[in-house]
KOLKE-604986 format. One line per 8 residues: their letters; for each residue x, y, z of C-alpha. Coordinates in Angstrom, 3 decimals, always signed. Example, Ala and Ser with C-alpha at 12.3 -4.5 7.8 and 13.67 -1.06 7.14 Angstrom:
<sites>
as> +12.300:-4.500:+7.800  +13.670:-1.060:+7.140
</sites>
This chain:
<sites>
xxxxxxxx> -22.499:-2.846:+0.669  -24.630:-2.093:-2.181  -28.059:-2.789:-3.373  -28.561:-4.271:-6.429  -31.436:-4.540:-8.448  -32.277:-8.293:-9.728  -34.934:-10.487:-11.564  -36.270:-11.938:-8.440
xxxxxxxx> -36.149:-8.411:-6.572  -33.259:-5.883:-4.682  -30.429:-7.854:-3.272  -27.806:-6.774:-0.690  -24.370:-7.428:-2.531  -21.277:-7.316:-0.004  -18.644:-5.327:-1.630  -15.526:-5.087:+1.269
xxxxxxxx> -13.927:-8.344:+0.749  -12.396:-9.404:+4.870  -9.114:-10.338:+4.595  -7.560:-11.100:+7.873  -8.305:-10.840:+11.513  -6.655:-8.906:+14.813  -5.687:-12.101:+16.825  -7.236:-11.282:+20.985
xxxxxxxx> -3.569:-12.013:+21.590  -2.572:-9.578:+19.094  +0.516:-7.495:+20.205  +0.079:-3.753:+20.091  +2.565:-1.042:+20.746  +2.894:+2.880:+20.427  +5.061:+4.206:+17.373  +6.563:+7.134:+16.921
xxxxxxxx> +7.325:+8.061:+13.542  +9.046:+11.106:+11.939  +8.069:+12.277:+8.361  +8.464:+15.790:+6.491  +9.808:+17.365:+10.247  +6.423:+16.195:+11.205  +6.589:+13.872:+14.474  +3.657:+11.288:+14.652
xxxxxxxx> +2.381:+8.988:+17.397  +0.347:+5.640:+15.928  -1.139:+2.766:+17.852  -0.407:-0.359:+15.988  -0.724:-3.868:+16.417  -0.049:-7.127:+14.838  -2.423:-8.598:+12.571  -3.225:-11.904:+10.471
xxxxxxxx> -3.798:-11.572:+6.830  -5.450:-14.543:+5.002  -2.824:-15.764:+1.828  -6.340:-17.430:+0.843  -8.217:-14.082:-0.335  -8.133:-12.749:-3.751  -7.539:-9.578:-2.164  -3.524:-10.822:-1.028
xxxxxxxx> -1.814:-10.506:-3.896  -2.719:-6.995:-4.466  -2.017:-6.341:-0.453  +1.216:-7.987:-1.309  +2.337:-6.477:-4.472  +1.638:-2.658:-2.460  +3.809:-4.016:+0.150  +2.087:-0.879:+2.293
xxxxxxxx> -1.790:-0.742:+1.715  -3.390:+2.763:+3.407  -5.725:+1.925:+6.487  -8.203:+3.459:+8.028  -10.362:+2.392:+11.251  -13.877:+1.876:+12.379  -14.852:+2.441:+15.937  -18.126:+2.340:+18.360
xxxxxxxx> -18.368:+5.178:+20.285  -19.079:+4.609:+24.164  -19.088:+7.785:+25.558  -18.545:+11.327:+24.306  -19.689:+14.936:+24.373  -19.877:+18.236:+22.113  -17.273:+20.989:+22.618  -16.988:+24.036:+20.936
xxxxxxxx> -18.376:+22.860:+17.845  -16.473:+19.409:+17.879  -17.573:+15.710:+19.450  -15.028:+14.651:+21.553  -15.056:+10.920:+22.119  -14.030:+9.473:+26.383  -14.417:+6.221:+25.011  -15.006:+3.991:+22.091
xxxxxxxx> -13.251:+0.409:+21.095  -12.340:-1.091:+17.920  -14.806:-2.818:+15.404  -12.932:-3.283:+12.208  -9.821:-2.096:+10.114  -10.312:-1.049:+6.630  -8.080:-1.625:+3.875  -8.337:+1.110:+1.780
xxxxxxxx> -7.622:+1.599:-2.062  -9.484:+4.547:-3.772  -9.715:+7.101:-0.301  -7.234:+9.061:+2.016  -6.670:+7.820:+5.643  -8.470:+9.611:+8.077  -5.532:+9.512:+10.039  -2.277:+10.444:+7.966
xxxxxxxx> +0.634:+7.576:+7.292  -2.293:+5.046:+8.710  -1.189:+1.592:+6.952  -0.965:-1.564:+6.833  +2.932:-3.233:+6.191  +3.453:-6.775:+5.353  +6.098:-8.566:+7.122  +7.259:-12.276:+7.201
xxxxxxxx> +8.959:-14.457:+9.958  +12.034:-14.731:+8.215  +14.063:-15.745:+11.359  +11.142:-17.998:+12.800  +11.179:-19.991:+9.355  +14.992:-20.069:+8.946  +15.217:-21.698:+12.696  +12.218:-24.206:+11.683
xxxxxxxx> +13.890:-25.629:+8.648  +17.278:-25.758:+10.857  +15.258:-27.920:+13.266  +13.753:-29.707:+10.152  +17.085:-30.493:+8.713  +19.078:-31.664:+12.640  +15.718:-34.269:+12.398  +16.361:-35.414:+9.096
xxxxxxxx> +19.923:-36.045:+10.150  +19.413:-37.686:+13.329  +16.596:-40.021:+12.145  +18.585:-40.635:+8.767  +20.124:-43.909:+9.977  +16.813:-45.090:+12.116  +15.311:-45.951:+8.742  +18.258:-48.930:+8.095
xxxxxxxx> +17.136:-50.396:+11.954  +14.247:-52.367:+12.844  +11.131:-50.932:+14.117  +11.911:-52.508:+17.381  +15.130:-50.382:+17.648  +13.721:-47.511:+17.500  +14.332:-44.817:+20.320  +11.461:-43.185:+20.833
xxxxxxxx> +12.086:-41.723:+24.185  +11.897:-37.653:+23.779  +9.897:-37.486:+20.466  +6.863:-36.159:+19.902  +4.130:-39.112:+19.338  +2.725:-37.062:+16.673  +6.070:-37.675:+14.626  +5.505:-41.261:+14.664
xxxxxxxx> +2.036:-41.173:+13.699  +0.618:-41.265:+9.539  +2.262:-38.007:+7.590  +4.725:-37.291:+9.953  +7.896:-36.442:+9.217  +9.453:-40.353:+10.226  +7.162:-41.750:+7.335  +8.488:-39.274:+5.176
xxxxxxxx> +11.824:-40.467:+5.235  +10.653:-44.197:+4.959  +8.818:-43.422:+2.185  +12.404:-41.449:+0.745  +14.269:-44.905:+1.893  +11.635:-47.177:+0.046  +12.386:-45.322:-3.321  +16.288:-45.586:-2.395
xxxxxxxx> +16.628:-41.649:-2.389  +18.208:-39.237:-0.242  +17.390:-35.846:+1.165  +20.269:-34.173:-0.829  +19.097:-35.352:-4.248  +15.613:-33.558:-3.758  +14.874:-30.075:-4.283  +11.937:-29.700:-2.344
xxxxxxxx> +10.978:-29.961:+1.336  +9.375:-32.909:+1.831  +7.708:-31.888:+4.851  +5.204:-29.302:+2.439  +3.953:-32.058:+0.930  +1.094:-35.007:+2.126  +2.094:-38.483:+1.710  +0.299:-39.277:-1.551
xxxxxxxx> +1.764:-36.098:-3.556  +5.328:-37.304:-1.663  +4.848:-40.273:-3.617  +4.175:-38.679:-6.680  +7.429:-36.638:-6.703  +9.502:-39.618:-5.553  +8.697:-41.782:-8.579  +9.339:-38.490:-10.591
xxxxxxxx> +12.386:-38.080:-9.353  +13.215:-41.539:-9.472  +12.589:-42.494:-12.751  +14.667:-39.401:-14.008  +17.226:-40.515:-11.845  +16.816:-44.029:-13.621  +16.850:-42.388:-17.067  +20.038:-40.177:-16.474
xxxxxxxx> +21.871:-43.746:-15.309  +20.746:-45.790:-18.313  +21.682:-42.784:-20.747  +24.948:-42.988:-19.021  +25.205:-46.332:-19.313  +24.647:-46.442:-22.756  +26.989:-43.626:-23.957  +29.705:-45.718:-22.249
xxxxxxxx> +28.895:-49.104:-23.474  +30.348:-49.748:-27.149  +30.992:-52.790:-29.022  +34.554:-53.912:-30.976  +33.930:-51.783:-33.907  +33.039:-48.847:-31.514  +29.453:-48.695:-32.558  +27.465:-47.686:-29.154
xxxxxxxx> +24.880:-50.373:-27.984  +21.385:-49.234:-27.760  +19.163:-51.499:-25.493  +16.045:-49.646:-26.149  +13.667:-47.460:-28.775  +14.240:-44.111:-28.265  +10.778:-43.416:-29.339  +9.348:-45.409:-26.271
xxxxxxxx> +10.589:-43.445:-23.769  +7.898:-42.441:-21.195  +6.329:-38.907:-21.139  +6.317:-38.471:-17.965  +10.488:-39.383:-17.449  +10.501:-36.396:-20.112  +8.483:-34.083:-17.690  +10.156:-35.241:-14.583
xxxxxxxx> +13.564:-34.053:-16.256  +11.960:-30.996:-17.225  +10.883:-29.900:-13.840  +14.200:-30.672:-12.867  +15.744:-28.577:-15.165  +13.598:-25.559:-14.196  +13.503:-26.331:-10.757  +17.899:-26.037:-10.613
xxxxxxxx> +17.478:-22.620:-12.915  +14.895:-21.088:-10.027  +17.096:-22.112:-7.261  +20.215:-20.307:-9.494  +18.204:-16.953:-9.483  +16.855:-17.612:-5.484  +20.624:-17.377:-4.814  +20.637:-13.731:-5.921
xxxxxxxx> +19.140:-11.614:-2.673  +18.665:-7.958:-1.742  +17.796:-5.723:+0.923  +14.458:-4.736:+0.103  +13.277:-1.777:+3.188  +10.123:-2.801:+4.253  +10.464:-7.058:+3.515  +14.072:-6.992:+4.473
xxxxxxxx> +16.443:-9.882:+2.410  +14.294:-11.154:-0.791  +14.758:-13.266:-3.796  +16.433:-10.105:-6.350  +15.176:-11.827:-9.807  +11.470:-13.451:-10.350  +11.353:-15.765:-12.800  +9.511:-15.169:-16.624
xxxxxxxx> +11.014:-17.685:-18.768  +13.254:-19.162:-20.580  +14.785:-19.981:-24.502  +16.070:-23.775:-24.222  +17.915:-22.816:-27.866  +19.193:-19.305:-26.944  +20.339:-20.728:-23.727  +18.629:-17.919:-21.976
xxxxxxxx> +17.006:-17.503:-18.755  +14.239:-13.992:-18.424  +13.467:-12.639:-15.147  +12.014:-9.357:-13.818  +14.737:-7.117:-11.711  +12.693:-6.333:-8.194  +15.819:-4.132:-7.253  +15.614:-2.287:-10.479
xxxxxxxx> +11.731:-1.213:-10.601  +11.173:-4.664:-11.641  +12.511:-4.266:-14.992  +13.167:-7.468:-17.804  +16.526:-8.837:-17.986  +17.863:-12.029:-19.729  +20.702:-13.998:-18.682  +22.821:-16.746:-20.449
xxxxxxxx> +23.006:-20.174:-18.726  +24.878:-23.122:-19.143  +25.333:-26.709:-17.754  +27.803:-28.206:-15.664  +26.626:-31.816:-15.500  +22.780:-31.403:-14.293  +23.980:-28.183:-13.016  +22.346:-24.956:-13.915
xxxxxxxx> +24.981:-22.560:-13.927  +23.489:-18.939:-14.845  +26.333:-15.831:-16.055  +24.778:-13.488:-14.116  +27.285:-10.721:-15.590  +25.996:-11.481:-18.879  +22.659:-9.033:-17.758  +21.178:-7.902:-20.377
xxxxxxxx> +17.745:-5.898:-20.796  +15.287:-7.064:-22.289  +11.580:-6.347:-24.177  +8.450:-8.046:-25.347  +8.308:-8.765:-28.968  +4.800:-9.254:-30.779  +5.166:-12.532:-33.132  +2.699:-14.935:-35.534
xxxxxxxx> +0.319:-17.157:-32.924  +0.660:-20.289:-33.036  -2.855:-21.532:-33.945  -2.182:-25.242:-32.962  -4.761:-27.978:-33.977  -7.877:-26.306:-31.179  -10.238:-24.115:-33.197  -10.496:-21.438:-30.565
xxxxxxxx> -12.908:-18.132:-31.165  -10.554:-15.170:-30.054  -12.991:-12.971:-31.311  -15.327:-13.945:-28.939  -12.647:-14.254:-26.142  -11.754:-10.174:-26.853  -15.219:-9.207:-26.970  -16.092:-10.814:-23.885
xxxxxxxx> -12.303:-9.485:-22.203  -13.316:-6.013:-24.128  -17.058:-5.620:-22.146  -14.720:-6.662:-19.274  -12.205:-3.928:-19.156  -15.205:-1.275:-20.087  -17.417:-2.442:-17.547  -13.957:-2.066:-14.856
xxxxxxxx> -13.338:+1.245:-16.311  -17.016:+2.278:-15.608  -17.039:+1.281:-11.995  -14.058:+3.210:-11.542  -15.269:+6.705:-13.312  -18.741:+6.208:-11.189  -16.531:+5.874:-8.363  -14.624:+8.725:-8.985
xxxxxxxx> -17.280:+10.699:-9.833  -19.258:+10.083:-6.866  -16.045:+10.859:-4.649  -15.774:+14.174:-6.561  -19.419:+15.308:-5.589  -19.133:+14.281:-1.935  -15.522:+16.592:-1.870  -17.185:+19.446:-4.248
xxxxxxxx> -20.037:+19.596:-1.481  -17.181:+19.203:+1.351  -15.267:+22.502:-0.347  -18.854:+24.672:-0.280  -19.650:+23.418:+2.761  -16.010:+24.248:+4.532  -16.967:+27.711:+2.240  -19.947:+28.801:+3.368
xxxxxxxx> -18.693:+28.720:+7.078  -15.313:+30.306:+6.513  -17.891:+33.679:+4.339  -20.056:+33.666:+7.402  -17.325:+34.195:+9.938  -15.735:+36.703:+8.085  -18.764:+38.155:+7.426  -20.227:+37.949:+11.183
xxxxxxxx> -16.470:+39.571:+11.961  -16.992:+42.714:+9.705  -20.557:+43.308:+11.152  -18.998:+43.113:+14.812  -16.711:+46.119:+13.973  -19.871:+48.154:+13.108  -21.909:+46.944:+16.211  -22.661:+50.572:+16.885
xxxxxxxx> -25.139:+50.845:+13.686  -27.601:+48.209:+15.073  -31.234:+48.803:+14.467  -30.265:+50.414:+11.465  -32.615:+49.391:+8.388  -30.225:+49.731:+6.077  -27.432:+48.174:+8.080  -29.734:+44.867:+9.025
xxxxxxxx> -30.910:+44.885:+5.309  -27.172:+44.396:+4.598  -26.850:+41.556:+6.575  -29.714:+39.388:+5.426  -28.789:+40.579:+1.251  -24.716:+40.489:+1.472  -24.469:+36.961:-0.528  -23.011:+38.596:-3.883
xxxxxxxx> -20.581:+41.340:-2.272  -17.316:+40.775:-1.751  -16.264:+41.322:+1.968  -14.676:+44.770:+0.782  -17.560:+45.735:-0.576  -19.334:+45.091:+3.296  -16.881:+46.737:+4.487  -17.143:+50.010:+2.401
xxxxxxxx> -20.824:+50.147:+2.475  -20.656:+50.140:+6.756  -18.287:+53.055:+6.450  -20.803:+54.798:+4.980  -23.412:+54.186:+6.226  -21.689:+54.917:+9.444  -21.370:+57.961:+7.896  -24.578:+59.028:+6.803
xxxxxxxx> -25.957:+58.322:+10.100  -23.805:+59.941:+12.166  -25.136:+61.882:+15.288  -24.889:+65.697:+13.736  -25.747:+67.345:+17.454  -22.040:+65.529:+18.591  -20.635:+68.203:+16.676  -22.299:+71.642:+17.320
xxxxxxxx> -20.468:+74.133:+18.652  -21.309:+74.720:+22.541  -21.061:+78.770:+22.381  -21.417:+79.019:+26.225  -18.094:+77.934:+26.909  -15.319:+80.503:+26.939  -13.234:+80.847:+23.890  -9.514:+80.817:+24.292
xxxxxxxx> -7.663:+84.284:+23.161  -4.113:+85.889:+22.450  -3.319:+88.087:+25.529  -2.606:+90.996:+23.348  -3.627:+93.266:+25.864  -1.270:+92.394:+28.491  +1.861:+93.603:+26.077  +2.680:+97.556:+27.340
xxxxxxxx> +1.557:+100.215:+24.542  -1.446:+98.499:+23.656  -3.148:+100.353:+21.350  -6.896:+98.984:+20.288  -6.797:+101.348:+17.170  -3.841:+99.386:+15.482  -4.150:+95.733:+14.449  -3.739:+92.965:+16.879
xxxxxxxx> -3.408:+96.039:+19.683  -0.133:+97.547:+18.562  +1.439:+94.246:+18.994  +3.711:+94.915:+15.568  +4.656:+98.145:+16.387  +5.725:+97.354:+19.989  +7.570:+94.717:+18.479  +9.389:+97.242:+15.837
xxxx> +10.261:+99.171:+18.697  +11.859:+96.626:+21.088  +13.891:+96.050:+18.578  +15.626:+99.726:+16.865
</sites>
């Protein structure tokens, strides 16, 4: 949170956005990872993340968001220095996006049920088929021993398919699931799809319909065709190009098998289709299509890369104010880029005062470990005036300055000579011939004369 000054007073302004919830039925499980040589034990559970936040798509587009973890303490105790927690539980899970984990590799990974949704729209498709032919019988013939009574209740899946039969359409001529959609916008689509099926049979119809002279018949003004039998063919047309690029798949490593290209656009002239390439750092490529009937087909070894151009707006009839749109987008993207350098600033001073803190202890243990060594100089004035006015020295320069002043105050009396004890001599005088009036007793002599 953050406080925020406004015209009626200071106002509590929520800044973490929630995005999802830890189900009490959650699953959780111990992990044991291996990264760098490093072997790592996390705790991790299942979670629920809400498509309906603002916050998804960026979760989505990091595919693995950082995490970190908030916690109540219950019990706990001091040790050495260090508060070790007995017992605490879980009160939130952070998302994070501008700070470390406290706990290295912490994250969050998105995953889908791929295998629960492929079985589903099996199970989807086996009830399309065996109700397919109910919709020709009576009401009265209906078996409805073993169904669900929800399915034969309003927006089920039943009155789907009567609504499909009452339009005289089939499941295989949509390209859509009907069972995403509510009754009403089912209708919708189904007179869409209709009426470009209608439009497709009368052009047909008149392209093969020619008098004697062969001049083709035309039945109707081409000018009053209806807009909307324009835009249902349309969506038709880009609805069989997506389905051409969902057929291209890859292994992706954390979402598993996923749709390769992502649709941009495409040139209806150039008979070109764009797309990013999510397999190739999602790089722009452009394909050429062509069409087999109503068939899409896309040359996907025509791949080419492609880049942005910068051309002439189209100003179109609106009288639109773009310099007013920039200035306000401009103040935008300044304001953003000022949140983020206050941000980054104030994480700088709390890790500048982190690094002098983690300083000053690591200078007074080394310091306290240098004064140990010269234990034997306390009470010294000069050594205890050292310790309280070391801050500038280096620790070399402690350490010479003990030395000497271990030196200069030095016990002198440890070494005076104690001239009471006996002295240690050369027994000279025990060698035959000894004669005191030579040096060293005649010693030399006696020796010159052992040996002539």
């Amino acid at each position: 949170m953050e406080l925020v000054k406004t015209s009626s007073g200071m106002k509590i302004v929520n800044i973490t956005q929630p995005v999802g919830v830890v189900p009490e039925s959650a699953k959780c499980w111990w992990s044991v990872e291996e990264e760098n040589g490093q072997t790592h034990e996390y705790l991790c559970t299942d979670v629920i993340i809400w498509k309906r936040q603002e916050a998804y798509e960026k979760i989505k587009t990091n595919k693995i968001t950082d995490e970190s973890m908030e916690i109540t303490v219950k019990s706990g105790k001091m040790v050495d220095g260090c508060y070790h927690i007995d017992s605490f539980e879980f009160t939130a899970f952070c998302l994070l996006e501008s700070a470390e984990p406290c706990f290295e590799s912490a994250s969050l990974e998105l995953f889908s049920l791929d295998t629960f949704r492929s079985e589903y729209e099996k199970m989807i498709a086996e009830f399309k088929e065996q109700f397919a032919q109910v919709n020709t019988s009576s009401e009265d013939d209906i078996d409805t021993a073993g169904v669900n009574d929800s399915l034969l209740k309003g927006g089920t899946s039943l009155n789907r398919l009567e609504l499909l039969a009452e339009y005289g359409l089939t499941v295989e001529e949509l390209d859509f699931n009907i069972d995403d959609y509510e009754l009403d916008e089912l209708r919708t689509k189904f007179e869409a799809v209709k009426s470009a099926k209608e439009a497709s049979a009368s052009a047909s119809s008149d392209a093969g319909t020619q008098t004697e002279g062969g001049v083709g018949t035309q039945t109707e003004n081409p000018d009053s065709g209806n807009a909307d039998n324009h835009y249902a063919l349309a969506e038709q047309f880009l609805n069989e190009l997506l389905d051409q690029l969902r057929s291209v798949t890859y292994s992706d490593p954390y979402w598993g098998e996923m749709c390769r290209y992502w649709y941009v656009d495409y040139d209806a002239e150039l008979s070109e289709v764009y797309c990013y390439d999510c397999a190739e750092d999602y790089k722009l490529f452009g394909f050429a299509y062509s069409m087999n009937g109503d068939n899409v087909v896309i040359d996907f070894n025509s791949k080419t890369r492609k880049k942005f151009a910068i051309v002439s707006f189209d100003e179109g009839s609106a009288d639109i104010n773009y310099s007013l749109l920039f200035n306000a987008f401009g103040k935008a993207v300044t304001a953003k880029k000022d949140s983020e350098l206050q941000s980054a600033q104030e994480e700088l001073k709390t890790l500048r005062q982190f690094k002098e803190s983690r300083d000053r202890e690591t200078r007074k243990a080394d310091e306290d470990s240098i004064f140990e060594k010269f234990s034997d100089l306390s009470g010294v004035a000069e050594f205890e005036a050292l310790k309280d006015n070391c801050s500038e020295m280096t620790l070399a320069e402690i350490e010479g300055k003990c030395y000497e002043l271990r030196g200069r105050n030095v016990d002198v009396a440890n070494f005076a000579l104690d001239k009471t004890k006996s002295t240690t001599r050369l027994p000279i005088d025990q060698h035959k011939g000894g004669n005191d009036n030579e040096p060293y007793g005649g010693l030399f002599l006696q020796f010159a004369a052992d040996h002539n």
